[in-house]
N, C-alpha and C positions, 0 to 999 in steps of 0.2 A: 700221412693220410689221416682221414678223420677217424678218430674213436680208437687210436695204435696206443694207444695208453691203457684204453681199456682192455685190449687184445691183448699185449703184453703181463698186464696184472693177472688177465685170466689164464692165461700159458704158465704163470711164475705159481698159481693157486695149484693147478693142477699139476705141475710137474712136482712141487711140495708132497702133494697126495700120495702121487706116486710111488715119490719117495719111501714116506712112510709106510704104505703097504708093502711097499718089497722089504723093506726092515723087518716088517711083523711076521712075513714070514721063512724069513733069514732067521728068528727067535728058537734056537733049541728047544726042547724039551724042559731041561734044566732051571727054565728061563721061572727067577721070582715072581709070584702072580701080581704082587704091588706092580711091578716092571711093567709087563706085559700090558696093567690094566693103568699106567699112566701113558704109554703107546697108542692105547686104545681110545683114550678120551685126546691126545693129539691129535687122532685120526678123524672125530666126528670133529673137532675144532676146523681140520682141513676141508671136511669135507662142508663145512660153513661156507668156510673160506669161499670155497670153490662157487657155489651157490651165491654168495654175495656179490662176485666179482662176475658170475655169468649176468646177471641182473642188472650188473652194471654198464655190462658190453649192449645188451638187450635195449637199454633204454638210451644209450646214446646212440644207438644204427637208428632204431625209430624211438624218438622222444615222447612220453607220456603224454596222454588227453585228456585234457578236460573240458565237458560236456555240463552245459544245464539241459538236465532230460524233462521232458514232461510225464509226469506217472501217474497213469490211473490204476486204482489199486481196492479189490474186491475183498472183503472179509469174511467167512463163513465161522461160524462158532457155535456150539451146544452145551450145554453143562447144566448143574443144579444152581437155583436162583436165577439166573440169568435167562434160561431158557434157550432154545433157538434162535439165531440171531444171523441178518445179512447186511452188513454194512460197507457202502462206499465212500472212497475220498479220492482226492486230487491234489497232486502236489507238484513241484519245480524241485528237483534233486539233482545233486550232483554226481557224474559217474566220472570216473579215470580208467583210460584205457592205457596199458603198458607191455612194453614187450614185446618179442619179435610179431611179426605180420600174420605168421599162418597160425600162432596159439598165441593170443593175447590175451592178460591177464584183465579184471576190469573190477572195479570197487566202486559199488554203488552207497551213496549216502545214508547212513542207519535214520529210519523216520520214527513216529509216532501215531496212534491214530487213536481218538477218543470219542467214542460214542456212549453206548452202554456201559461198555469198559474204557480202559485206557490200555492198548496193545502197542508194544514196544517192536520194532524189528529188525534186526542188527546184520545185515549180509558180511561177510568173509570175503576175501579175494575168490574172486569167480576164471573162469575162462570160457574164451569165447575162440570159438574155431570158426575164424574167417571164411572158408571153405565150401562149409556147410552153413554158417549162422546160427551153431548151435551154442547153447552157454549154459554152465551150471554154476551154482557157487552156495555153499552150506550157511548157514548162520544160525540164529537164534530167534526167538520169538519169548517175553516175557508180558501175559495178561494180569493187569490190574485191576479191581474192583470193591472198593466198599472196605479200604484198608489192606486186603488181601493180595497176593500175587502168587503166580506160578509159572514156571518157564521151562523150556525144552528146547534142543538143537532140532534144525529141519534144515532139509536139503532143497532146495530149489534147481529146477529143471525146464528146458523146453519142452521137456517130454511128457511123458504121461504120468499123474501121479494123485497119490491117495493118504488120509489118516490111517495110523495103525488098526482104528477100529473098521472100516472102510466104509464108513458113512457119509465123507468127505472124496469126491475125486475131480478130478482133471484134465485137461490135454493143454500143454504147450502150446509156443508155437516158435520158430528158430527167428533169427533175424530177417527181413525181408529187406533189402538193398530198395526198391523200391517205395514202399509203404516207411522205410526207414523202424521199423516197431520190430517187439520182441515182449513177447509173453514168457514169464518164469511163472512157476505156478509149485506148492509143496503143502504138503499138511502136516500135524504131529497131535501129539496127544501132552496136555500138558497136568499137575498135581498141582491142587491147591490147597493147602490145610487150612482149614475153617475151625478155630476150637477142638484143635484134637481130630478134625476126619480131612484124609485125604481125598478130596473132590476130583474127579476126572473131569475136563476139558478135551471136546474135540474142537479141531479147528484146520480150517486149507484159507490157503493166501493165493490170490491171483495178481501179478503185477506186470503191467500193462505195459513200456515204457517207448517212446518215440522222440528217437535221437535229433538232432537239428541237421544232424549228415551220416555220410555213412564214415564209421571210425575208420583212420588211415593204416 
């Protein structure tokens, strides 16, 4: 049958696992902590293991996708020198959808966008719950200007969301099977040193994106 290699590796991962937890706590009292704590690091090694080889069952039942998305993508920003600022762009990125059907994993293409600034924005493995069409996925955002830079992690959401100052907010919106689109939307507050002063940055990202189909 298709994909019994992977089901097998993943059975042989997990029964390993197993294994060794039931050893850890077969360990006496008595037991050397060196012992114990090279047990311990076998264990997270397994439990790698295990996580490797599910990911590998996952993408051979349903095989990865990739997508050229079209993304429109809204910038909101505040800070000293720069001032208030709203800027938009448009781009062709690519996303990968992965993993099983009802929680799919999906990596969207880290971009760039330079207006005033020059803003960096790097997504993380996201997911996406078929079900509902909802999707989060964490990344990074680093603003450049005039030499300078500063950066922070932000979460990206269909949902509702705001900067830590709450000057900045939002609302999502899930995937729509129809319209084929999906708005993620996050904000963060980022530090820039200028000669010695740390500069505050507020900022919320809206990003737009409308699939060529609805992912499998």
């Amino acid at each position: 049958m298709a994909c019994d290699d992977q089901r097998q590796a993943l059975n042989a991962a997990i029964k390993q696992l197993a294994n060794m937890q039931a050893e850890l706590e077969r360990l006496p009292p008595s037991t050397p902590a060196n012992v114990r704590k090279q047990l311990l690091m076998a264990i997270g090694a397994a439990q790698s293991a295990v996580q490797t080889a599910r990911v590998a069952l996952d993408n051979c039942l349903v095989p990865p996708e990739t997508m050229s998305v079209d993304v429109s993508v809204q910038l909101q920003y505040s800070g000293p020198v720069v001032g208030a600022k709203t800027e938009q762009d448009h781009l062709t990125l690519q996303m990968v959808f992965s993993g099983p059907e009802a929680l799919r994993s999906f990596q969207l293409q880290p971009f760039t966008i330079t207006h005033s600034a020059t803003t960096h924005i790097v997504p993380n493995a996201g997911t996406f719950v078929r079900a509902t069409g909802q999707m989060t996925v964490t990344g990074s955002i680093l603003v450049e200007f005039d030499g300078f830079s500063g950066g922070t992690d932000v979460f990206f959401t269909t949902g509702a969301a705001k900067d830590p100052s709450g000057k900045y907010s939002g609302q999502g919106s899930p995937f729509n099977a129809d319209s084929r689109q999906v708005t993620l939307v996050g904000g963060g507050q980022a530090k820039v040193n200028v000669i010695g002063d740390n500069l505050t940055y507020q900022f919320f990202a809206t990003i737009t994106c409308t699939l060529p189909k609805v992912p499998a």
